[in-house]
C-alpha positions as CSV (number, residue, x, y, z in Angstrom):
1,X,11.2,2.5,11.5
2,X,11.1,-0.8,12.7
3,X,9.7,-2.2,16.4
4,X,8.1,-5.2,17.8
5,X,4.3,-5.1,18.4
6,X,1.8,-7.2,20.2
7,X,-0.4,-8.4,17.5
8,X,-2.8,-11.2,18.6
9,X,-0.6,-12.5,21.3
10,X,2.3,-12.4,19.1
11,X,5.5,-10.4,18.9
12,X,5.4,-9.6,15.5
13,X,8.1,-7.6,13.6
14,X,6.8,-4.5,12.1
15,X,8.0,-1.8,9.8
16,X,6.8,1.4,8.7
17,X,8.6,3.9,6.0
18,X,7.2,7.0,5.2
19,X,5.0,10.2,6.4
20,X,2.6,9.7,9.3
21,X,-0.4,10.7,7.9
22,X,-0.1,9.9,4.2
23,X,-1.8,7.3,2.1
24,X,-1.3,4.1,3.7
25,X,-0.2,0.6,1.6
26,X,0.5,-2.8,3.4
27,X,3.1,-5.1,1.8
28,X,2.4,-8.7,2.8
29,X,5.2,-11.4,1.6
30,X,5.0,-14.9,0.4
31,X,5.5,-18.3,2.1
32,X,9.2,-18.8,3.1
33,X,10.5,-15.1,3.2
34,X,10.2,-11.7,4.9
35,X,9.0,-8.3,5.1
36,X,12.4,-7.9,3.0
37,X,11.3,-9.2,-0.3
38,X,9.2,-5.8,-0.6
39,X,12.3,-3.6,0.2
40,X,12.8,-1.9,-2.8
41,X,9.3,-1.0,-3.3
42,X,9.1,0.3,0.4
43,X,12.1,2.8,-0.5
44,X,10.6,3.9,-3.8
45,X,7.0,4.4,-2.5
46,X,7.8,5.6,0.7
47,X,8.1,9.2,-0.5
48,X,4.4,9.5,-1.1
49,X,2.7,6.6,0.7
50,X,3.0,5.2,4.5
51,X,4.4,1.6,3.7
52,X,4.0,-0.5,6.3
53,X,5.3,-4.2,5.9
54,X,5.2,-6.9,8.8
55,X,6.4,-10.7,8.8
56,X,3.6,-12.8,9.1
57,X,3.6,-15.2,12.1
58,X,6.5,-18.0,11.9
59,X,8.3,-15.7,9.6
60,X,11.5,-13.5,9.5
61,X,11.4,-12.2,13.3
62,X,7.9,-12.7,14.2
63,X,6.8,-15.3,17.0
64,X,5.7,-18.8,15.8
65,X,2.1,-18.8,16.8
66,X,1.4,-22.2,18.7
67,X,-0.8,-24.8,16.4
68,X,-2.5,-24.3,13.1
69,X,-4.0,-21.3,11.3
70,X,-6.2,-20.4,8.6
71,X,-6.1,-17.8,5.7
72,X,-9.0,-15.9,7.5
73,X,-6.8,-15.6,11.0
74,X,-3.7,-14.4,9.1
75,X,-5.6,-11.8,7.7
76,X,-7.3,-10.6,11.3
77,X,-3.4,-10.5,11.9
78,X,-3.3,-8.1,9.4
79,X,-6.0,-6.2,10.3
80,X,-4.2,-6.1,13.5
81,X,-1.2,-4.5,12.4
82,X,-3.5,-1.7,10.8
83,X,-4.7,-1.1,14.0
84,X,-2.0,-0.7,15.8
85,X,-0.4,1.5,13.3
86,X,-3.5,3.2,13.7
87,X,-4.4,3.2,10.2
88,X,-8.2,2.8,9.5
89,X,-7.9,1.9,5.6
90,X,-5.1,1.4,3.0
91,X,-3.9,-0.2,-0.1
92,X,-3.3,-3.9,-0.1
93,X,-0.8,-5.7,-1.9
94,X,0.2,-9.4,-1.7
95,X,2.6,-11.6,-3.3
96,X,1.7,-15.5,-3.2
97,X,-0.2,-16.3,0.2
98,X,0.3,-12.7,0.8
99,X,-1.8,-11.9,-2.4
100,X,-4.9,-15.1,-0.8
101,X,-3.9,-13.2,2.9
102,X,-5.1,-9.8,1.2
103,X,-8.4,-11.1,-1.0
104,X,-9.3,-12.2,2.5
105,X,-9.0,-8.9,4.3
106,X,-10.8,-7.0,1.6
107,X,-13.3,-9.8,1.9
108,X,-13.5,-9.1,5.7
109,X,-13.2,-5.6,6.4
110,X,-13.8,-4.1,2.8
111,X,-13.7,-0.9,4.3
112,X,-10.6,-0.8,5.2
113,X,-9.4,-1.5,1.7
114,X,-8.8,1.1,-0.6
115,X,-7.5,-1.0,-3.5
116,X,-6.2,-4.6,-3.9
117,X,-2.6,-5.0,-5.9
118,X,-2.1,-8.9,-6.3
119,X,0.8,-10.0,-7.1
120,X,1.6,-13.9,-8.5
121,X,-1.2,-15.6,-6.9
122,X,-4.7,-16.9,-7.4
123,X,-8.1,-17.6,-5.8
124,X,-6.3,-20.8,-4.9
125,X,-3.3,-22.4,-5.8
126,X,-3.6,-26.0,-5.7
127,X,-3.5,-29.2,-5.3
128,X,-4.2,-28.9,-1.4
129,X,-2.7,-32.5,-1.1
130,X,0.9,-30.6,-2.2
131,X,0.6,-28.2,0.5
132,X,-0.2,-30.3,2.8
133,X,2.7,-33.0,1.7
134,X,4.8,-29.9,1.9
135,X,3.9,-29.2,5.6
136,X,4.5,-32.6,6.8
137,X,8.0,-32.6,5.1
138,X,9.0,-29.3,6.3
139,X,8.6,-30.6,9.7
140,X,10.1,-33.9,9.7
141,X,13.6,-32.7,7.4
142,X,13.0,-28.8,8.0
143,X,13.1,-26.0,5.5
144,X,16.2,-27.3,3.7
145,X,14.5,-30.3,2.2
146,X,12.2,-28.2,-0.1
147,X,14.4,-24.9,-0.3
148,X,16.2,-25.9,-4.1
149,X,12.7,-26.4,-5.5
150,X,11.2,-23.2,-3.8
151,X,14.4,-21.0,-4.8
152,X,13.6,-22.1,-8.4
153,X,10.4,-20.9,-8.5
154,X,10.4,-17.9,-6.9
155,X,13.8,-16.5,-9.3
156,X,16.2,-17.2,-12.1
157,X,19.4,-19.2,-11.7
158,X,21.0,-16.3,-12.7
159,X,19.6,-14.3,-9.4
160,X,19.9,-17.0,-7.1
161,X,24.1,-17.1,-8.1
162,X,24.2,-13.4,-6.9
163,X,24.8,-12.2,-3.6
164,X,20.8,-11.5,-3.0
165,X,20.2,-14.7,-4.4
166,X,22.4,-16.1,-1.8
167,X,20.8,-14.2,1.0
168,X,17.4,-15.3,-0.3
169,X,18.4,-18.5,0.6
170,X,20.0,-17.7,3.9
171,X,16.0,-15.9,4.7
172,X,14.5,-19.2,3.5
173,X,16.5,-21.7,5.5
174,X,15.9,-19.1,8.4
175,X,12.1,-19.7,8.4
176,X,10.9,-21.5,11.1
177,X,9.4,-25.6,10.1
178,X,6.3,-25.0,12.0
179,X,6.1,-21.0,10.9
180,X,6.3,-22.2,7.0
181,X,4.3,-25.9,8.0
182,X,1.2,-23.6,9.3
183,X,0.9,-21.5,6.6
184,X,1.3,-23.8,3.7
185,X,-1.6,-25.7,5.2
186,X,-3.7,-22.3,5.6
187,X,-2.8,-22.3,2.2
188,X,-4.2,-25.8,1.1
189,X,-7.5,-25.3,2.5
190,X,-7.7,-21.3,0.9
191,X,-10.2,-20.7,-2.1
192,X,-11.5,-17.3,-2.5
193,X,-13.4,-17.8,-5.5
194,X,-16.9,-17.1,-4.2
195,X,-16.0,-14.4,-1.7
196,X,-13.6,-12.5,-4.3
197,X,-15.8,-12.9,-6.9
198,X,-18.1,-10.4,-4.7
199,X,-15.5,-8.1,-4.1
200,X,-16.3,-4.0,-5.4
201,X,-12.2,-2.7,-4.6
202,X,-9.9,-1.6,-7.3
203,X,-7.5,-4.3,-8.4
204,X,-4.7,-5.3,-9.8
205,X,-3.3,-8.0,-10.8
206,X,0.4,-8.8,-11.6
207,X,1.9,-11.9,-12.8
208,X,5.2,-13.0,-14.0
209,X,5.5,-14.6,-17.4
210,X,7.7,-17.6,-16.4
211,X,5.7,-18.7,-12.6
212,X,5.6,-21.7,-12.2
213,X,3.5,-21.3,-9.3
214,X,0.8,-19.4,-10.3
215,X,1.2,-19.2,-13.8
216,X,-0.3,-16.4,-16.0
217,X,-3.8,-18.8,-16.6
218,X,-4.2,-18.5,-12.9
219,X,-3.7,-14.6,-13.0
220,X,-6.0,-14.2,-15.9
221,X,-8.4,-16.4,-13.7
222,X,-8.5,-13.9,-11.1
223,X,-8.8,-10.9,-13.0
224,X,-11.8,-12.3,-14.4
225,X,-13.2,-13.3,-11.0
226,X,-13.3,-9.5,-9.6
227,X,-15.2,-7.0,-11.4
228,X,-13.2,-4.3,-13.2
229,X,-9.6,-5.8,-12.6
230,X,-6.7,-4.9,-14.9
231,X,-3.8,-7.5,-15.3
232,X,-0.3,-6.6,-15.6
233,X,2.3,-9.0,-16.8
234,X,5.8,-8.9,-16.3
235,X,8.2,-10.7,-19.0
236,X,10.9,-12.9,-17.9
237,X,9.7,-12.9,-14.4
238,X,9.1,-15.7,-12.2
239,X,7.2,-15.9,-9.0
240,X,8.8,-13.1,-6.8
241,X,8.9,-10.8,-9.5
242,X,10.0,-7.8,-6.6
243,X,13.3,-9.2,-6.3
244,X,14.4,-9.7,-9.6
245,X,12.5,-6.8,-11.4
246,X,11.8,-4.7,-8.8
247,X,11.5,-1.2,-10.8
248,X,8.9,-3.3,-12.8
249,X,6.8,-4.4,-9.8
250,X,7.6,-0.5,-8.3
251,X,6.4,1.3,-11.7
252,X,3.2,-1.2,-12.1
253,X,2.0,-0.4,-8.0
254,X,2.8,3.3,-8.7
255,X,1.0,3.5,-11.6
256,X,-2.0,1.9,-10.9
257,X,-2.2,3.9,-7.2
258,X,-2.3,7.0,-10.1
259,X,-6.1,8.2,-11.2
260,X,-6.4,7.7,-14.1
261,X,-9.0,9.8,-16.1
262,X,-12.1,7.6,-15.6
263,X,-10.9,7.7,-12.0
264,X,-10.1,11.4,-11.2
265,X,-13.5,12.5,-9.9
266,X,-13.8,10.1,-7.0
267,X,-10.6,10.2,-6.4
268,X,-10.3,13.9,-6.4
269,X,-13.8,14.1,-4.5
270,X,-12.5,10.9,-1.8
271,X,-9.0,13.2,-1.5
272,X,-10.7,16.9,-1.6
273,X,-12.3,15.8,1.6
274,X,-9.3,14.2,3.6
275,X,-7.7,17.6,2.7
276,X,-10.2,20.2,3.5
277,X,-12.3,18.6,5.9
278,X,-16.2,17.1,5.1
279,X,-17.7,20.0,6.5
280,X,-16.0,22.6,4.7
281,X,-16.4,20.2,1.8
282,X,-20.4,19.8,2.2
283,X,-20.7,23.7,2.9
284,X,-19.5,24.3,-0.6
285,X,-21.1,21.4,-2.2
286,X,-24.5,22.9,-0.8
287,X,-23.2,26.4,-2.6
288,X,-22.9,25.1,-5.7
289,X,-25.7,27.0,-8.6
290,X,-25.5,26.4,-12.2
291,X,-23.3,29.0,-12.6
292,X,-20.3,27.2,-11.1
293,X,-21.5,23.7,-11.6
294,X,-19.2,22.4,-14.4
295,X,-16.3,24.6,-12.7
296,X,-16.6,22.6,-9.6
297,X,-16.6,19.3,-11.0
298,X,-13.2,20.7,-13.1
299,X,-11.7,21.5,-9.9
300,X,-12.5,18.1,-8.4
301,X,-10.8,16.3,-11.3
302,X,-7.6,18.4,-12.4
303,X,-6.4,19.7,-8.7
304,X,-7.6,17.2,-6.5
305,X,-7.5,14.0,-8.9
306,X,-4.8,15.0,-10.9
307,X,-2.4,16.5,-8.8
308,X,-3.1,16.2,-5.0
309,X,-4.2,12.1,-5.4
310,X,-1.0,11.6,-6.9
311,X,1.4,9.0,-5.0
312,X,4.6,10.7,-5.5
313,X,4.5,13.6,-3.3
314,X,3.0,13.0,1.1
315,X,-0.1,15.5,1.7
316,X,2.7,17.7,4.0
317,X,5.0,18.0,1.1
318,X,1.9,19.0,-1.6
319,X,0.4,21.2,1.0
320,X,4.0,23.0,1.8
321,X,3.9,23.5,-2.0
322,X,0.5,24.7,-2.4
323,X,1.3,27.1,0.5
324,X,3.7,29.2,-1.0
325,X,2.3,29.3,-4.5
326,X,-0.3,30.7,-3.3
327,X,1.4,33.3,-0.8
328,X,3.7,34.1,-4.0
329,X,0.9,34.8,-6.2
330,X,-1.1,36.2,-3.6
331,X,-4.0,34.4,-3.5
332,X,-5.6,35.5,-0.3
333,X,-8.7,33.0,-0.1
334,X,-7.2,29.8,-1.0
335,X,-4.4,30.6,1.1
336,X,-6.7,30.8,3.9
337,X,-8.4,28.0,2.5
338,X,-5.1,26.1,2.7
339,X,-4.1,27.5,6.0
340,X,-6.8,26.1,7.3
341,X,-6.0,22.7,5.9
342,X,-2.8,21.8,7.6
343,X,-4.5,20.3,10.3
344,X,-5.2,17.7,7.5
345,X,-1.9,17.7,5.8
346,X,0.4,17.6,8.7
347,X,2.0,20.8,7.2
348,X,3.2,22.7,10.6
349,X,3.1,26.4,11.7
350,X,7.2,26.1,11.4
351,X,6.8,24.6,8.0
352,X,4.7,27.3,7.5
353,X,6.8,30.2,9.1
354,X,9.9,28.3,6.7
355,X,8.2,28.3,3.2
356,X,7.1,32.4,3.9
357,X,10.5,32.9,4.1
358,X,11.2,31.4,0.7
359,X,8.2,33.6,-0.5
360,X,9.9,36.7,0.8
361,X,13.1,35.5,-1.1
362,X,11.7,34.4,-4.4
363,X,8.3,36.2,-4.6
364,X,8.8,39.6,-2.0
365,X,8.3,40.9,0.9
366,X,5.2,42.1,0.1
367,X,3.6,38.7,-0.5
368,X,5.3,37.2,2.6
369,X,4.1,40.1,4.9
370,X,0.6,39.2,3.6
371,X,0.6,35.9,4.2
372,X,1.9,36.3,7.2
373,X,-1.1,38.7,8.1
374,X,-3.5,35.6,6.6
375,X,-1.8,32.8,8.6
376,X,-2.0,35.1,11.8
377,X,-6.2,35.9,11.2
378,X,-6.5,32.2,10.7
379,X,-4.8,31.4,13.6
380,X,-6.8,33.5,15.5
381,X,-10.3,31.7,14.5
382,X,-12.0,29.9,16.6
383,X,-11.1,26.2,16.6
C-alpha cells in the first residue's frame, strides 16, 4: 500500500507491505534515489515483517522541504513516519545517508530501535568540502552534471546497460537539485562517531566489496565503533548492493533478523510477551519453582526464540498454525492459552472458525467439536 502522509509539513510518499501488526522494519534509501531501490527486499520480507519504506524529503514523490536540513531533522522525519504508521519500534536499515539517517534515529529515540542493519555507509563519509562542492553543482547544472559519476558508484557497467540500470538513471535525473543539494550537505556536516559509538542496538553492517563510496575500511570502521556488531560483505558489489544482488542483501537482513542461539532467550522472552500478553507472562514467571525452572527457560528459547521470533512467517499466520496443532492434537490448555492470544496475533474468530474446519477434516470431528467447546468458554470470559 502506498499513500501520501503529512510528515512534518511535508507530503511525503509512503509505503507499507506486509501484515498490520507484525514485526516492523523501515527501509531508508540513499542520496539520489527512491523508496524503489529497496523493492525486492520489501517483497521478500514482507511475508513476515511490516516493511515500511518512504522517500526522504526532495526525493522520488515527496515534497522538497524549503531550505537546508540536517542529518538529525531527517531522522525526526523518520521518526515521523513511524508514528504515523503507528508503529512504536522497528528494525532500521539504511543504505548510504539512509544508513547515517538511521545511526541518528537509534541515537535519538533508542527505544524505538529494535536493531540497526547498515548498509554501505560509515560514521561519516567524507571530505565535507566534496559534499558540499556537490551541492553547489547540483544546483547551478542540476542532477545531470554529477549523474555518470554517481551511476558508477552505486552499480556495475554491466547493470547500468540493462533496463533497471536505465531506469536507475531515469530515478536519478528525476531527483529534485535542491531535494539531492540539501541532503548532500546534511551529509557533509554528519559524523556519528561519538554518539554511535554509545549505541547498545544489534547491528549489522553490510558492505560491498568494490564501493567506492564507502569502501570496506570504512565498514570495518563502523563495526568496530558499536559494541557487538557483525560485518557482512558482499563480493563484486558496489555501493547499492540491493539492486544488483538483491537475494544477497535479502538473505544477509533475513538472517541476521533470525535468533541466533546466543540470542534465543531474549528474544523468545521480548516475543513470548507480545504474544501472550505481560500479565499472563508475569503470572507465570511468579509460578515458576525449581521444579519447572530449566523447563521454562527451554520453552522460552526453542518455541518462542526458535520458532515464533522467526521472520518468515507474520504472528497471524504462526498463531493460525499454532491453533490447529493444537485443536488436532487436543491440547486443551494451550489451546486456550492460544485462544486467548489472538488479540495479540491478529488471528480472528473467522480465521479461527476456518482452521477448525481443517481440524475436522484432517484431525476429526472430535477434536474440532472440542475446540470449538474451548474457543466458545474463552469467548465467554470476562474481557
Amino acid at each position: 500500500m502506498t499513500s501520501f502522509v503529512d510528515i512534518r509539513g511535508l507530503a511525503t510518499h509512503v509505503a507499507i507491505d506486509g501484515p498490520p501488526g507484525a514485526p516492523a522494519l523501515l527501509l531508508l534509501h540513499s542520496l539520489g534515489s527512491s523508496l524503489h531501490v529497496w523493492d525486492a527486499q520489501a517483497e521478500a520480507l514482507s511475508r513476515g515483517l511490516c516493511v515500511v519504506r518512504y522517500d526522504l524529503r526532495g526525493h522520488g514523490l515527496t515534497e522538497v522541504g524549503s531550505g537546508a536540513c540536517t542529518i538529525d531533522e531527517l531522522a525526526d522525519d523518520a521518526l515521523a513516519v513511524l508514528d504515523a504508521c503507528g508503529i512504536a519500534a522497528a528494525h532500521v536499515a539504511g543504505v548510504s545517508i539512509g544508513g547515517v539517517i538511521a545511526q541518528a534515529i537509534a541515537a535519538r529515540a533508542p527505544a524505538r530501535v529494535r536493531s540497526l542493519i547498515l548498509c554501505n555507509t560509515a560514521l561519516a563519509i567524507p571530505p565535507p568540502e566534496m559534499w558540499r562542492a556537490r551541492a553547489q553543482q547540483v544546483r547551478a547544472e542540476g542532477v545531470e552534471a554529477i549523474a555518470d559519476a554517481t551511476l558508477g558508484r552505486w552499480v556495475s557497467a554491466a547493470y547500468l546497460a540493462s533496463a533497471p540500470g536505465r531506469g536507475l538513471r531515469h530515478l536519478l535525473l528525476r531527483t529534485p537539485r535542491e531535494g539531492y543539494a540539501a541532503a548532500a550537505e546534511a551529509l557533509a556536516a554528519a559524523d556519528m562517531s561519538r554518539s554511535s559509538a554509545a549505541l547498545r542496538i544489534p547491528t549489522l553492517v553490510v558492505a560491498g566489496e568494490l564501493d567506492p563510496s564507502t569502501p570496506v575500511a570504512m565498514s570495518e570502521a563502523l563495526r568496530d565503533a558499536i559494541p557487538g556488531a557483525r560485518l557482512v560483505v558482499l563480493p563484486g558489489a558496489r555501493h547499492i548492493p540491493m539492486l544488483e544482488y538483491p537475494a544477497a542483501v535479502t538473505d544477509a537482513i533475513r538472517g541476521f533478523l533470525t535468533p541466533g542461539d546466543a540470542e534465543l532467550a531474549a528474544a523468545g522472552a521480548r516475543v513470548r510477551a507480545e504474544v501472550l500478553g505481560d500479565a499472563h507472562v508475569a503470572r507465570a514467571t511468579a509460578a515458576i519453582t525449581a521444579l519447572d525452572r530449566d523447563f521454562q527457560a527451554y520453552i522460552t528459547r526453542a518455541a518462542w526464540g526458535g520458532v515464533w521470533a522467526r521472520p518468515h512467517f507474520d504472528r497471524r499466520t504462526r498463531s493460525i498454525v499454532t491453533l490447529a496443532l493444537l485443536a488436532g492434537l487436543g491440547h486443551d490448555h494451550e489451546l486456550a492459552l492460544h485462544i486467548r492470544a489472538m488479540k495479540h496475533t491478529g488471528a480472528s474468530p473467522a480465521d479461527l472458525s476456518e482452521l477448525l474446519m481443517h481440524v475436522a477434516v484432517y484431525a476429526g470431528v472430535p477434536a474440532a467439536n472440542t475446540a470449538l467447546r474451548i474457543a466458545k468458554q474463552v469467548a465467554e470470559e470476562s474481557p
